[in-house]
C-alpha positions in Angstrom: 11.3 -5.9 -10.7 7.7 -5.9 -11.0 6.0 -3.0 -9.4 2.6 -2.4 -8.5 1.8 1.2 -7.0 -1.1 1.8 -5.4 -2.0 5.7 -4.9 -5.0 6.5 -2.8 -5.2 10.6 -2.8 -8.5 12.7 -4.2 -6.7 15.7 -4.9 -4.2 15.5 -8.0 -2.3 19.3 -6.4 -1.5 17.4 -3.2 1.3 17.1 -1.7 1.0 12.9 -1.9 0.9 13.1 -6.1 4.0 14.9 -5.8 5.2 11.6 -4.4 3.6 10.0 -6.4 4.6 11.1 -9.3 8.7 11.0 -7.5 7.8 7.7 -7.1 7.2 6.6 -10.6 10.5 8.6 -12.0 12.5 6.7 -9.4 11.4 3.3 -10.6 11.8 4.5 -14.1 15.0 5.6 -13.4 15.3 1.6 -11.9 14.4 0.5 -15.2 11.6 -1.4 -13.2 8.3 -2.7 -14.9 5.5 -0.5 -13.4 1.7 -1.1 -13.1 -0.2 1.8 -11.1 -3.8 1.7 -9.4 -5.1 5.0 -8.7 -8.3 4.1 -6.1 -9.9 7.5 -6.6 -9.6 7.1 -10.4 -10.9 3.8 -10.5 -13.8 4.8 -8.6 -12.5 1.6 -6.1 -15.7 1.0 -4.1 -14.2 0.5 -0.5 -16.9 -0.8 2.0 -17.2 -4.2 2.2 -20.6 -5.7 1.8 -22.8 -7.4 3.7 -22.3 -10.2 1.3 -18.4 -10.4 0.8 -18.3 -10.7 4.4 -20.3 -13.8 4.4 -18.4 -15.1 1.7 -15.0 -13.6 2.4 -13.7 -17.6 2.1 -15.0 -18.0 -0.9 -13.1 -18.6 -4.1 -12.0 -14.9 -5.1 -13.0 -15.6 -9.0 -17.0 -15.3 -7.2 -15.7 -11.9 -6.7 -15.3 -9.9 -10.3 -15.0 -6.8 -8.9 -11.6 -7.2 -7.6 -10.5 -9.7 -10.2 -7.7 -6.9 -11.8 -6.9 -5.9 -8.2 -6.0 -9.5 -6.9 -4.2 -9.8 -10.7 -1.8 -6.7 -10.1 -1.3 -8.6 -6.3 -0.2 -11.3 -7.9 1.8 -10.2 -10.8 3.9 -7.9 -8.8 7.4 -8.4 -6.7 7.5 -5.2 -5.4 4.5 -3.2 -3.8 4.3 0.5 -3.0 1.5 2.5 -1.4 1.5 5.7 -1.6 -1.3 7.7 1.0 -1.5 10.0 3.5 -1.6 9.4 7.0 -5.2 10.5 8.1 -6.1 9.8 11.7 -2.9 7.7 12.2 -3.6 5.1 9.5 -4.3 4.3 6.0 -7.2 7.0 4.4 -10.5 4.8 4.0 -10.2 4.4 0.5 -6.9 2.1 1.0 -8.1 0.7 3.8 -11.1 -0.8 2.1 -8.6 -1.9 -0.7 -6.9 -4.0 1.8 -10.0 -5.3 3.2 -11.9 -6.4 -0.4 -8.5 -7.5 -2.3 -6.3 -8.9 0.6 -9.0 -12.0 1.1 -8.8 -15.7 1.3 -7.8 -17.5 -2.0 -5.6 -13.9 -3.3 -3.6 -13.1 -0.1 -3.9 -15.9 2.3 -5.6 -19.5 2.5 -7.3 -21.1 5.3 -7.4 -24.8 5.2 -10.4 -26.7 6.2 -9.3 -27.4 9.8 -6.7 -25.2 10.7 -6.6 -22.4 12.7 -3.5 -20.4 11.2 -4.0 -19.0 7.6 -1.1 -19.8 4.9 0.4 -16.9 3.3 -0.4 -17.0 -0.9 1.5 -13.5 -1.8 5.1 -15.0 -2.1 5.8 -13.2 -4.9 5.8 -10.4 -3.2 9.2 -9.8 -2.0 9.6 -5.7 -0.7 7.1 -3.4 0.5 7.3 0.2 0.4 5.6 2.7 1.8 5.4 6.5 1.0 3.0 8.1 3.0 2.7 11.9 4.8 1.9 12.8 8.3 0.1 16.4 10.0 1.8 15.7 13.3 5.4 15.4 14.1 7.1 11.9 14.7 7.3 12.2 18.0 3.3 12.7 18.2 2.9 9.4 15.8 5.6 7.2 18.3 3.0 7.9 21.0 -0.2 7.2 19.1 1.5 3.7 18.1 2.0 4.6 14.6 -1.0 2.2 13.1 -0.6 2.8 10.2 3.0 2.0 9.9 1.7 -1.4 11.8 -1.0 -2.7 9.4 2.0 -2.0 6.4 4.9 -3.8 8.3 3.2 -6.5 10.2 -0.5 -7.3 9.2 0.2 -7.1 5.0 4.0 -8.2 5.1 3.2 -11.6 7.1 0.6 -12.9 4.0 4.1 -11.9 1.1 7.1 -13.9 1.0 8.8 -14.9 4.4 11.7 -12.9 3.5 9.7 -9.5 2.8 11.3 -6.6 3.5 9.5 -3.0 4.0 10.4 0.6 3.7 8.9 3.3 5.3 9.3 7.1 3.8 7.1 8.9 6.0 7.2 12.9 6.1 6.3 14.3 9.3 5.1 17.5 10.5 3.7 18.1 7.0 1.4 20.6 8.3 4.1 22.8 9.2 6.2 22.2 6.4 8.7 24.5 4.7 9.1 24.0 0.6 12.4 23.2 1.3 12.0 20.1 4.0 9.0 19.0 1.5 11.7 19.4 -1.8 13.9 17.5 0.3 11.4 14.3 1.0 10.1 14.2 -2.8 14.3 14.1 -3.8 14.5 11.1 -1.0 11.5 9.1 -2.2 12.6 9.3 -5.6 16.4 8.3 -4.6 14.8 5.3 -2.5 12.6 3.9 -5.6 15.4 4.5 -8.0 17.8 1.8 -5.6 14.7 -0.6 -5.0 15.9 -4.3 -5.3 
């Protein structure tokens, strides 16, 4: 498959490039074609301006700034996001990734008229995400988990109609012995190596 990770971490010693780096063995491993975006590294601009959201229906080639971002969308069959969990969602970073490169005309159309937008991601047939989390599951079922939300609903509903997702979250991170951390980099790596 074609593979597009996008990592969103500022700290290359974290616990999140560990994964990420288990990430990119596994789908090696898969003999899967990878491209990676590192946010941080790119120096991804995240806030949405006062412009774009004027113009957020406008043709996304009036937009070069996230011309190779809406590319790698495109290109890919396979998308994994790799983040941690910061106040139970995405990190801003990612977040403003989703809001400047999932737009009209790259992940979704809206007809002149209609009231429902059209899904232009079809390419895109499995999502995965590998994220990490302070608090325990339990604390993250009763806060809604909406992170996991925005990744299995909101971005899965604009890909193909028969997207599937994955969700490798480790929780209780903050708490976290080497060996329950050893054992979720082995698992994350397992998963990416079987991805189909």
């Amino acid at each position: 498959m074609k593979v597009l990770v996008v990592y969103c971490h500022p700290l290359e010693g974290s616990l999140i490039a560990a994964a990420r780096d288990r990430v990119l063995a596994g789908l090696s491993a898969g003999g899967h074609e990878v491209r990676v975006t590192d946010l941080y590294a790119d120096g991804f601009r995240p806030e949405l301006s006062a412009w774009e959201r004027v113009h957020h229906l406008d043709p996304p080639d009036t937009k070069p700034e996230i011309t190779s971002y809406a590319d790698d969308l495109r290109w890919c069959e396979a998308l994994v996001l790799v983040y941690p969990t910061w106040w139970s969602g995405q990190p801003g970073m990612l977040k403003g990734w989703i809001d400047r490169v999932w737009v009209a005309g790259v992940a979704y159309d809206l007809p002149p008229g209609a009231n429902r937008i059209r899904p232009k991601l079809t390419n895109i047939r499995r999502i995965v995400a590998v994220t990490t989390h302070g608090s325990s599951k339990l604390v993250n079922t009763l806060s809604g988990e909406s992170g996991k939300r925005v990744v299995t609903r909101s971005l899965r509903v604009l890909c193909n109609r028969f997207a599937r997702t994955t969700w490798l979250a480790f929780y209780g991170a903050d708490r976290s012995t080497l060996e329950q951390r050893t054992r979720f980099l082995a698992r994350v790596e397992r998963s990416l190596a079987r991805l189909r």
